[in-house]
C-alpha positions in Angstrom: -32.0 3.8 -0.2 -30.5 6.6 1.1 -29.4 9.3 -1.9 -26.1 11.0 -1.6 -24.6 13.8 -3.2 -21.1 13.0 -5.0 -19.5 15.0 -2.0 -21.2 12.9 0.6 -20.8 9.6 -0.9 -17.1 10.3 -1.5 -16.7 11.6 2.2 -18.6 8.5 3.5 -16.0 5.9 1.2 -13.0 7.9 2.8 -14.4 7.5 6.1 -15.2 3.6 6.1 -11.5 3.3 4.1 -10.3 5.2 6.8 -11.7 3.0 9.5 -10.6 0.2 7.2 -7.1 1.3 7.1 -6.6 1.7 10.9 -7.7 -1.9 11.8 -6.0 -3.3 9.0 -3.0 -1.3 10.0 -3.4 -2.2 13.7 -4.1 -6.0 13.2 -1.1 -6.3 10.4 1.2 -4.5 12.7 0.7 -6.6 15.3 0.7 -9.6 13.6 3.8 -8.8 11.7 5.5 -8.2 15.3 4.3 -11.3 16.9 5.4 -13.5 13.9 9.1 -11.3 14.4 9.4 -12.9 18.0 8.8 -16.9 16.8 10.3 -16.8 13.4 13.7 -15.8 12.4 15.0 -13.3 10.3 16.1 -16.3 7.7 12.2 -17.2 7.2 10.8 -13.6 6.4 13.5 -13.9 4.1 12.6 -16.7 2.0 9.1 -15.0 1.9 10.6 -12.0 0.3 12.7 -14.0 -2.5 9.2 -15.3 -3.9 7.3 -11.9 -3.1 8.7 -10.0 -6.4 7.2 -13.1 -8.9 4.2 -13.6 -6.7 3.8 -9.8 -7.5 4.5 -10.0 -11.3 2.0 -12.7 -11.5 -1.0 -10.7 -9.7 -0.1 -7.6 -11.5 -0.2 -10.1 -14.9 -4.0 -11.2 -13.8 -4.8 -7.7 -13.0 -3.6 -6.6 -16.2 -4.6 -3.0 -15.9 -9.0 -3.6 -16.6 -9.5 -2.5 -13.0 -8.8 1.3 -13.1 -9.9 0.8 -17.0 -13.3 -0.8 -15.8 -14.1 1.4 -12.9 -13.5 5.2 -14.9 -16.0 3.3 -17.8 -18.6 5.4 -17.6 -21.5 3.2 -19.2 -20.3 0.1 -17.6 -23.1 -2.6 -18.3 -23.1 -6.3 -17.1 -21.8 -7.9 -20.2 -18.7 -5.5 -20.0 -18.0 -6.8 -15.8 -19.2 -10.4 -17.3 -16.1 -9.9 -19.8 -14.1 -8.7 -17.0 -14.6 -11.7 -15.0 -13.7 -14.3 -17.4 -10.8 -12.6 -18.9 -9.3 -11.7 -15.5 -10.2 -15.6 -14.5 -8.2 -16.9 -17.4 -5.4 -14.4 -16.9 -4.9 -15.5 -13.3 -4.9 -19.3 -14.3 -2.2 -18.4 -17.3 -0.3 -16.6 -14.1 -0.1 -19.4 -12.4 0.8 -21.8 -15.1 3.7 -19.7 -15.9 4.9 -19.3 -12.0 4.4 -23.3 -11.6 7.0 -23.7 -14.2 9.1 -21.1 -13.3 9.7 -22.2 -9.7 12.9 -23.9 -10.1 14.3 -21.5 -12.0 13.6 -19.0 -9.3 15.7 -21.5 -6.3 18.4 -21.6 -8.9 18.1 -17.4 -9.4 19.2 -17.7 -5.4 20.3 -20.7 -4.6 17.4 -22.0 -2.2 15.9 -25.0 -3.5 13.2 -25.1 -0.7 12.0 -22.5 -2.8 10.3 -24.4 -5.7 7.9 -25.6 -3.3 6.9 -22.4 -1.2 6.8 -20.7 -5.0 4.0 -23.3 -6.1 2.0 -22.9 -3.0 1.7 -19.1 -2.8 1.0 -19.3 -6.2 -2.3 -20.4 -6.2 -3.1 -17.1 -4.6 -3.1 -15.7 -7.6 -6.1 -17.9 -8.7 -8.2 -17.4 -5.8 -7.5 -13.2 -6.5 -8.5 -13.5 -10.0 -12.2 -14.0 -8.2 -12.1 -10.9 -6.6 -11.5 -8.3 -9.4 -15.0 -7.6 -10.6 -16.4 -8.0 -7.2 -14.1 -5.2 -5.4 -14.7 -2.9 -8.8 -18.4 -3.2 -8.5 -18.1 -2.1 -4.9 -15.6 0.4 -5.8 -18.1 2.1 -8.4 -21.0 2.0 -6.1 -18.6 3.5 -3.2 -19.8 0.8 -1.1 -16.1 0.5 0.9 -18.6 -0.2 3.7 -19.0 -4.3 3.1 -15.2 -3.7 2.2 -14.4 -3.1 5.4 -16.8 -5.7 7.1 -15.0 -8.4 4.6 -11.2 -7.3 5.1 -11.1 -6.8 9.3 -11.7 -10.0 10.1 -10.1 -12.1 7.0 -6.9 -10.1 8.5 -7.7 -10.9 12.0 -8.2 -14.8 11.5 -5.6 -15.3 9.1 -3.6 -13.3 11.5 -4.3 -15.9 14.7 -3.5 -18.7 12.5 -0.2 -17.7 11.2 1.0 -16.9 14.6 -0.5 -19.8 16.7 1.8 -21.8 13.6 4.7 -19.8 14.2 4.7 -20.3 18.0 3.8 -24.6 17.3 7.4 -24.2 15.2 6.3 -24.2 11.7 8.7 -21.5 10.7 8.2 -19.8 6.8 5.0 -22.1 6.4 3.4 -19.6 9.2 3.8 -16.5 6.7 2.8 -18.7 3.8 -0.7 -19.9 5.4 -1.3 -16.3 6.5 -0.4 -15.1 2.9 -2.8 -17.5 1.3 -5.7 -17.6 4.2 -6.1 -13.8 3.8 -7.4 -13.9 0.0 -9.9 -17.3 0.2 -11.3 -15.6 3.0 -11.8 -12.0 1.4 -12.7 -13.8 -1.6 -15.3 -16.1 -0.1 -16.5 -12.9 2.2 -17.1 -11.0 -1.4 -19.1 -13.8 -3.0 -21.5 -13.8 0.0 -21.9 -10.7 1.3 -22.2 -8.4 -2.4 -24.9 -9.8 -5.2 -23.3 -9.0 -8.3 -23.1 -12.5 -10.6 -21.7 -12.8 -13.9 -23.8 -14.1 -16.7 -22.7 -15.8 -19.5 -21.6 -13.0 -21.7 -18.1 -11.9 -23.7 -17.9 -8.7 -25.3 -14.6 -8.5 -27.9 -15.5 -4.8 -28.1 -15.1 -4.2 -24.8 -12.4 -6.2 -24.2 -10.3 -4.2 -27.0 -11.5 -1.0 -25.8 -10.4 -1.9 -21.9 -7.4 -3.4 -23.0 -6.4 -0.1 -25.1 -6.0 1.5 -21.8 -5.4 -1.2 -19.1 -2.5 -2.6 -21.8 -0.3 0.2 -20.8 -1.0 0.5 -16.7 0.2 -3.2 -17.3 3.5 -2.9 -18.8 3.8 0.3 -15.9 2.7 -2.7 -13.2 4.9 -4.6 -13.9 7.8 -2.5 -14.2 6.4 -1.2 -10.4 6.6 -4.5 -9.1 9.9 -5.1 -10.3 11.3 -2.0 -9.2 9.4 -1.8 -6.1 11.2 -4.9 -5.0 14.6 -4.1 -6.8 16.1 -3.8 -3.7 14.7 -7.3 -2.0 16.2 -8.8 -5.3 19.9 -7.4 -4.9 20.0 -7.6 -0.9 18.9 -11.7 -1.2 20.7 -11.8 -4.2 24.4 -10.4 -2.7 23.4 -10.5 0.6 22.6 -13.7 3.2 19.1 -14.7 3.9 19.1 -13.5 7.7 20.4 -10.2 6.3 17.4 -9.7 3.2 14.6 -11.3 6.0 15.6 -8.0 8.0 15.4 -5.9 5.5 12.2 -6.9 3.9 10.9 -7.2 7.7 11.8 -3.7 8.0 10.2 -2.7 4.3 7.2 -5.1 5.9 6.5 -2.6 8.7 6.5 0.7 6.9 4.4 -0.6 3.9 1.7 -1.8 6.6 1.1 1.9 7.1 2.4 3.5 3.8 1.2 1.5 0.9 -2.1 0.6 3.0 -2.9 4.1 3.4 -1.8 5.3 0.1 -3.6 2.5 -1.8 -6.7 3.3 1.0 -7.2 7.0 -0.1 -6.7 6.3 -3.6 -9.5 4.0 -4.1 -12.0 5.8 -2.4 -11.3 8.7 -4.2 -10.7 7.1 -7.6 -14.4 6.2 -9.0 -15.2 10.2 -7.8 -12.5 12.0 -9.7 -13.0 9.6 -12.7 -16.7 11.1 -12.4 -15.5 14.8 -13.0 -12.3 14.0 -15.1 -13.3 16.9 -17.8 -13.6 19.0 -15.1 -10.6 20.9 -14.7 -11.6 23.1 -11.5 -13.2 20.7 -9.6 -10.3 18.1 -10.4 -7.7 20.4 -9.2 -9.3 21.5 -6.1 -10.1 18.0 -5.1 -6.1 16.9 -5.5 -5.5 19.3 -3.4 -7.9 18.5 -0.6 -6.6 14.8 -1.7 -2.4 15.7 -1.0 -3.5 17.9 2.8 -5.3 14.7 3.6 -2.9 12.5 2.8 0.6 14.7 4.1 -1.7 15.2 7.3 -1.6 11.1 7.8 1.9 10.5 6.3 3.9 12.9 7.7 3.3 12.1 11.5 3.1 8.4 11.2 6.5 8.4 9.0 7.8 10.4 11.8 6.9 8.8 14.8 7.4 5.2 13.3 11.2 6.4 12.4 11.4 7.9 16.3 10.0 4.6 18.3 11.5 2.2 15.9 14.2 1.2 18.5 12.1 1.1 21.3 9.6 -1.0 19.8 12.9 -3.4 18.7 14.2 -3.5 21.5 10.9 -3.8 23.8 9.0 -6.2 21.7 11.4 -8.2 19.7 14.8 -10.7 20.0 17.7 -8.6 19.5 18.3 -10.8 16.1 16.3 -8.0 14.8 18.0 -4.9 15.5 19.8 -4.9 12.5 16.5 -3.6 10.9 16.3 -0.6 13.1 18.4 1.5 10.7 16.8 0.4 7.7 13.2 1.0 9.1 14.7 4.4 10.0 15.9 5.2 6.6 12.3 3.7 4.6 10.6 6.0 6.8 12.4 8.8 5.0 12.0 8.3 2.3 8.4 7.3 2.6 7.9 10.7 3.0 7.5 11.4 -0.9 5.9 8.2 -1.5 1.8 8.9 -1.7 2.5 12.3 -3.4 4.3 10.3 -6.2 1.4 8.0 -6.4 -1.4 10.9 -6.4 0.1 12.7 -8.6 0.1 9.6 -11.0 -3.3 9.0 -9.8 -4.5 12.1 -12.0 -2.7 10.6 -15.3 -5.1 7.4 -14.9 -8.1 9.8 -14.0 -7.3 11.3 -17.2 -7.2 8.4 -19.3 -3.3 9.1 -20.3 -2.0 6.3 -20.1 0.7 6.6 -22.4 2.2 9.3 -19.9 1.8 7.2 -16.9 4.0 4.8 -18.8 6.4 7.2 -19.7 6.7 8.6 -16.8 7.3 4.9 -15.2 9.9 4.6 -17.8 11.9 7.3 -16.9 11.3 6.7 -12.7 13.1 3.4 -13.3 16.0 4.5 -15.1 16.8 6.9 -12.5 16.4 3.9 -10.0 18.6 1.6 -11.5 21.5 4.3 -12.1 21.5 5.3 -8.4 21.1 1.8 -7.1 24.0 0.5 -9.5 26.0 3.5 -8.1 24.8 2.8 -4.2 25.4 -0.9 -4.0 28.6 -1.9 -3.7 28.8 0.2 -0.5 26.2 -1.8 1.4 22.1 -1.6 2.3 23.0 1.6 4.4 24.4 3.9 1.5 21.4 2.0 -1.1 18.4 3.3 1.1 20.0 7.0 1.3 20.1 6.7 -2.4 16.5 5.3 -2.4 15.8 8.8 -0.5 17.6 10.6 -3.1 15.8 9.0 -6.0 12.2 9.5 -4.4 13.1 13.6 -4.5 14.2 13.4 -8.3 11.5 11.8 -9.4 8.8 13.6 -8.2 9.9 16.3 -10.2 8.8 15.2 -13.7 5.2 13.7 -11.9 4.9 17.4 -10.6 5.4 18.3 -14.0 2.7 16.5 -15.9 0.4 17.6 -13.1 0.9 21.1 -13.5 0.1 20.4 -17.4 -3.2 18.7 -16.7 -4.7 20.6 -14.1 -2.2 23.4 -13.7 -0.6 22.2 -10.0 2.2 23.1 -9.9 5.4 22.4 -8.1 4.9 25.4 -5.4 1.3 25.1 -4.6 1.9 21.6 -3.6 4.4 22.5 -1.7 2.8 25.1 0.4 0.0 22.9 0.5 1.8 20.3 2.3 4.3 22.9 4.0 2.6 23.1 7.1 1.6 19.8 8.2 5.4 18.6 7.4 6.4 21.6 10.2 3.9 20.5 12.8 5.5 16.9 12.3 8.9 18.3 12.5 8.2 20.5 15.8 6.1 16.9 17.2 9.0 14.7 16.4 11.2 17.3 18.2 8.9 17.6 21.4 9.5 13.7 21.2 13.0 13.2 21.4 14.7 16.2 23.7 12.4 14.4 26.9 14.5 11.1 25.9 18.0 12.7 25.7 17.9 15.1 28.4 16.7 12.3 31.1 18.1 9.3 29.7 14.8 7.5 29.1 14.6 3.4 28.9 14.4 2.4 25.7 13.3 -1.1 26.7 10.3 -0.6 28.8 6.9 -1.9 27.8 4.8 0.3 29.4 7.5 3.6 28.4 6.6 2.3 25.0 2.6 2.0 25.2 2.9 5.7 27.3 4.9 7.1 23.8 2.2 5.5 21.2 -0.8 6.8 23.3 1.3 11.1 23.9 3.1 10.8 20.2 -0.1 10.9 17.9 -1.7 13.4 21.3 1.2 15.9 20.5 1.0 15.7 16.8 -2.8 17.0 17.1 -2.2 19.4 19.6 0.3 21.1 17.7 -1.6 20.9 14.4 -4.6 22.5 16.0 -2.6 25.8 17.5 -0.9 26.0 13.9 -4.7 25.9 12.9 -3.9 23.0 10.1 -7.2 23.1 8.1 -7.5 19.9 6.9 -7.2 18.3 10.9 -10.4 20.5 11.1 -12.4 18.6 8.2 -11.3 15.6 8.9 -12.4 15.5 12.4 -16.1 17.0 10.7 -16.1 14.0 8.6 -15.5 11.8 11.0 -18.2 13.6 13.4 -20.9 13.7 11.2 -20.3 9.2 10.5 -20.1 9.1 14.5 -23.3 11.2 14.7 -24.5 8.7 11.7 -24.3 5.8 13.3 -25.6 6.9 16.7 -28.9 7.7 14.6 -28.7 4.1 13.6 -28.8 2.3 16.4 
């Protein structure tokens, strides 16, 4: 076995996540587009009236023991034995309790076909509960590797099958089959491809001591989910379902890229920063390598997603959807902030605080629900500027806790992230003036494949005669795997 320091293990997990993240992000985006041009905005809308309890109900399963299993130091195989069988019994309780809520839920919105869909998708969160101490124990060996190999083609297949149902007419059942193929197929893929086997072992110890600390990232997922999906709720709530299935389609498309690459960077990096949590120094400088890498993926994709939204409408896509342009537009925006709220909260669970991470949630959602109770009753428009507004205010207290921790401050993240943010700027800017000044089509397929092959071109062009740093060791990561593999073969 090939012995690696932690830098090199850590660069190898952020380089198969990475190659994770870009066909999961290419395969979902295209499969999210394909479904767009055979269902109707009316059946992604159903999906997203079940999505907030089908969340609540994973994030009750989860229940916080991952992050609390995978920074345990002296993890042994009674304590991922425990793991197992509580998270198996959680996800069955989850279930039981969505089953029974289902009607209730087609009452909340007044879509009785909902009971049913609700009960399907729901045994999802069964079939997850069999994943959780697989993924950790890949997570703490840093083996995202046979992650990659188990979620590219589970995405793929489930992918054909939802659309080859969506063009044979089956409408919402199309998303549901994908939502629920997806998981048995990751799930099965885990069992067979990593050897780790629970044996028949509790520990009440360690399920106190786990449940001390996963107890409050619970209550915090919980209140994520529902204020993740706060505005699904009150568009399909006050709004029709056509009008709530473009907006979630438009919320679809920008989490394909920003929650996947978020989520992505945070569990490579996770298990390593738990490793050297009392180390202060080594913490902070590897946030900060953490926030250029991640502004140095966000920025340009936010920005060029928000620039081609309307040419990928209007090329790929009934015109039934271009009420979602705008939104897209706006969630791109304010996607911006997104990751650096999320790394920054990263560090409180890398630090075992808990109780701040909660707090801080606390306080996050308050702000929420006083801008989006101010923001409503003028439509979606005016609620997603205020969802831009709020993702500004609150980074300011997660900044703050930061700066107390490891002593990051506000204006060293800043200028850490300054510069990629102006190469984005001056790239998104070199973008559009070609459009306005000649009238370009907006329509054209092959205008539209010439702008996703130049757009990311122009983004590194710029970034390498602005000498961004981080574009630099990146691209000697990614070298040194290439040069890996060729060795290989």
């Amino acid at each position: 076995m090939e012995k690696l320091s932690l830098g090199q293990a850590t660069a190898r997990g952020v380089f198969w996540n990475f190659l994770e993240l870009t066909a999961r992000q290419g395969i979902g985006i295209l499969v999210t587009l394909l479904l767009a041009r055979f269902l109707s905005p009316a059946d992604f809308g159903l999906v997203a009236m079940l999505s907030v309890f089908f969340a609540i109900a994973n994030a009750l399963m989860d229940a916080g023991f991952r992050q609390a299993l995978i920074r345990k130091k002296d993890a042994t195989p009674a304590d991922y034995s425990t793991m197992f069988y509580t998270n198996l019994a959680l996800g069955l309780t989850s279930y039981f309790l969505l089953f029974l809520s289902a009607p209730a839920i087609s009452a909340f919105y007044k879509e009785p076909r909902l009971t049913i869909l609700t009960r399907v998708v729901g045994l999802v969160v069964i079939i997850n509960s069999f994943q959780f101490v697989q993924i950790v124990e890949l997570t703490r060996r840093l083996d995202f590797k046979t992650q990659f190999k188990i979620a590219v083609p589970a995405g793929l297949f489930s992918g054909i099958i939802a659309v080859i149902m969506a063009r044979s007419g089956l409408g919402v059942w199309s998303l549901v089959t994908q939502m629920m193929v997806t998981p048995l197929l990751v799930t099965s893929l885990l069992w067979y491809l990593n050897n780790w086997r629970p044996i028949l072992a509790f520990s009440r110890k360690t399920f106190l001591e786990l449940w001390g600390f996963g107890s409050k990232l619970l209550v915090t997922s919980i209140m994520n989910v529902l204020f993740d999906n706060i505005y699904v709720i009150v568009v399909a709530k006050l709004f029709s379902t056509t009008l709530v299935g473009c907006f979630f389609f438009a919320q679809k498309i920008q989490a394909v890229i920003l929650h996947q690459l978020t989520v992505s960077i945070q569990n490579a990096t996770f298990p390593t920063l738990a490793s050297i949590q009392d180390d202060d120094e080594r913490l902070k400088s590897a946030y900060r390598k953490i926030m250029r890498s991640v502004a140095y993926l966000i920025f340009p994709a936010m920005t060029l997603l928000g620039i081609l939204a309307k040419p990928l409408f209007l090329t790929l896509l009934h015109p039934r959807w271009l009420p979602a342009v705008p939104y897209l537009q706006l969630l791109c925006v304010a996607g911006f902030m997104y990751p650096f709220h999320a790394i920054n909260q990263n560090l409180l669970q890398v630090k075992g605080r808990s109780d701040l991470f909660l707090y801080l949630e606390i306080f996050k959602k308050v702000t929420v629900v006083i801008v989006l109770l101010a923001s409503f009753p003028f439509g979606i428009i005016i609620m997603l500027i205020g969802r831009i507004l709020v993702s500004f205010i609150n980074y300011i207290p997660t900044v703050y806790l930061s700066n107390r921790l490891i002593h990051y401050p506000i204006q060293e993240q800043v200028l850490d992230v300054l510069p990629t943010l102006l190469v984005s700027i001056v790239t998104a800017i070199v973008l559009v003036v070609p459009d306005w000044i000649f009238n370009l089509p907006q329509d054209n397929i092959w205008l539209l494949l010439l702008r996703f092959i130049y757009s990311p071109l122009i983004f590194i062009i710029v970034a390498a005669i602005a000498k961004i740093k981080i574009q630099y060791e990146l691209y000697a990561i990614i070298k040194e795997r290439l040069r890996s593999f060729s060795l290989n073969l």
